[in-house]
Structures are given as structure tokens and as C-alpha cells.
C-alpha positions as CSV (number, residue, x, y, z in Angstrom):
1,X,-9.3,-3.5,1.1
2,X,-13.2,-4.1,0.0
3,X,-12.8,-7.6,0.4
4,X,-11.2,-7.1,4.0
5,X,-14.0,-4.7,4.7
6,X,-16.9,-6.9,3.7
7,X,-15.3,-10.2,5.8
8,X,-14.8,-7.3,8.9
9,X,-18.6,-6.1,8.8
10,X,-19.5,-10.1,8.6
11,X,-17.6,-10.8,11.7
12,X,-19.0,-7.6,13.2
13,X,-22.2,-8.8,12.5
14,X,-22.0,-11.9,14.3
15,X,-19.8,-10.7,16.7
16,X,-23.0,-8.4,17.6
17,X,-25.2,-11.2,17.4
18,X,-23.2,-13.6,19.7
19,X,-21.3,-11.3,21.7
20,X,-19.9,-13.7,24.1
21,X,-18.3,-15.9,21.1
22,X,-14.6,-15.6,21.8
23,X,-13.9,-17.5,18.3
24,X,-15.4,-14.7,16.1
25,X,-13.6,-11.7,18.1
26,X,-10.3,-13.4,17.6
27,X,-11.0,-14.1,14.0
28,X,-11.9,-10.4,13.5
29,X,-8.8,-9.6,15.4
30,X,-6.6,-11.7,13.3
31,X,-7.7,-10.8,10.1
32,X,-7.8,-7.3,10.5
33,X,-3.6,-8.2,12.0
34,X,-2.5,-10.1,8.8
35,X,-4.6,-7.3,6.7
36,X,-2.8,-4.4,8.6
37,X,-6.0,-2.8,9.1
38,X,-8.1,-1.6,12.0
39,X,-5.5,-2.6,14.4
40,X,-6.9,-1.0,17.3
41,X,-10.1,-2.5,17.3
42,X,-8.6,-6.1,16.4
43,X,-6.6,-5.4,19.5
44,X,-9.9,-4.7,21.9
45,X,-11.3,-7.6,20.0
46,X,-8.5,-9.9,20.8
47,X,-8.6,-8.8,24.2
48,X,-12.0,-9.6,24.9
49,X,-11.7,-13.0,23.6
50,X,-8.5,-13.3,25.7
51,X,-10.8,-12.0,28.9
52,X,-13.6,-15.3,27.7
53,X,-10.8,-17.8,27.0
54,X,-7.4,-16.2,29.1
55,X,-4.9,-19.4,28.2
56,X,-6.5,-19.9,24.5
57,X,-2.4,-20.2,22.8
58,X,-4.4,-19.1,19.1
59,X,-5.5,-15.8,20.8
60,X,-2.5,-15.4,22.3
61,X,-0.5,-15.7,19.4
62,X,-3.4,-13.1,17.4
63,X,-2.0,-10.8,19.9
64,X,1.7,-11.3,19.0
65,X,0.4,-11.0,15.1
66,X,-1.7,-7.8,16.0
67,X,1.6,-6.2,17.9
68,X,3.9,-7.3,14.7
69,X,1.7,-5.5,12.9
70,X,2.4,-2.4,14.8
71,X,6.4,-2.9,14.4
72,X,6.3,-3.1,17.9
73,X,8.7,-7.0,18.0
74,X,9.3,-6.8,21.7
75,X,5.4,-7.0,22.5
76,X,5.2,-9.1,19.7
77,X,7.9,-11.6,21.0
78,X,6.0,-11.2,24.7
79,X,2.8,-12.6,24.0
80,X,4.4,-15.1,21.2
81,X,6.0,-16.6,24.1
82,X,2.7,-16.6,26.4
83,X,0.9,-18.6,23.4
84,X,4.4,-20.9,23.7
85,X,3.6,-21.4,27.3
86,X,-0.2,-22.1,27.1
87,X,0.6,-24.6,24.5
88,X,4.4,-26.1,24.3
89,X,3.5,-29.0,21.9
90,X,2.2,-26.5,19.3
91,X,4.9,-26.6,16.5
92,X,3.0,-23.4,14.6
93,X,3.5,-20.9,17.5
94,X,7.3,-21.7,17.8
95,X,7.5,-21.0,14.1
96,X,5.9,-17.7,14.7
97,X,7.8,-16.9,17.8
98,X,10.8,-17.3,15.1
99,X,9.6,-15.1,12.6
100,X,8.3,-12.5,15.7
101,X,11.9,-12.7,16.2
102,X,13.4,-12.4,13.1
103,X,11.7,-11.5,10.4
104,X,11.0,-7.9,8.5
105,X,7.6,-6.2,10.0
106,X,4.8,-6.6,7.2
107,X,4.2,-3.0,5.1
């Protein structure tokens, strides 16, 4: 969790710094998703880098991770498959959409 924390505030930090940088809100919001931590503000900062970069498939898919997260697999599967569609050729994303799908939620 200190480790988490520290990489959070450095992402916050920049995040602050260049606000409009739609790469360091989703790697806030993806980390904090595969930490199962501060899931509500990973899902404001994935949605802001989704309002910069709408069709981005890797923000798309941080959204899915963020909803797994949250046990909620529907919503997960939802925007899985709008990362699928933004990005068909993307092997990675149909492996996640499978384990959306499938796989136990993470504790």
C-alpha cells in the first residue's frame, strides 16, 4: 500500500502539473484498478482521459479493469468490448474481455 501510495502522489503530481495529459490520468487510473485502491478517483481520472482521447482502446479497457475491480462484470464486459471496437487488431484487449468474462474478481 506505501508503495501504491507514493507512485499515486507521483502521478498526482504530474497530473497537476500537466493537467491536460490524458497518459498520466489513465496511468493513475490503472494503477489504482490493478491495486484495488482509490477506485473512485481512478474512475474520474479515467474519465477525463477518456473526455481528451474518447476512442483511446487502452483507456477504454482501464475502465473495464477499474469496473472489475468493483465486482461489477457486466460494466466491466461493456466497456471491454468498447476498447474491442476502438481497436479489433489488439490481441491483449480480447484476452481481457475473456478474463472480464470469466475470471474470479480480484480481492
Amino acid at each position: 500500500d506505501a508503495w501504491f501510495e507514493e507512485s499515486w502522489q507521483a502521478l498526482m503530481k504530474n497530473r497537476t502539473r500537466f493537467p491536460l495529459d490524458d497518459n498520466v490520468r489513465n496511468s493513475a487510473a490503472w494503477l489504482a484498478a490493478r491495486a484495488l485502491l482509490r477506485l473512485d478517483e481512478a474512475e474520474k481520472e479515467s474519465m477525463e482521459a477518456l473526455r481528451l482521447r474518447p476512442h483511446q482502446a487502452a483507456y477504454l479497457d482501464t475502465m473495464a479493469e477499474i469496473q472489475f475491480a468493483r465486482g461489477n462484470r457486466e460494466k466491466a464486459v461493456e466497456w471491454s468490448e468498447k476498447a474491442i471496437t476502438a481497436d479489433s487488431r489488439a490481441t491483449p484487449l480480447r484476452e481481457q474481455y475473456f478474463r472480464f468474462r470469466k475470471e474470479p474478481f480480484p480481492r
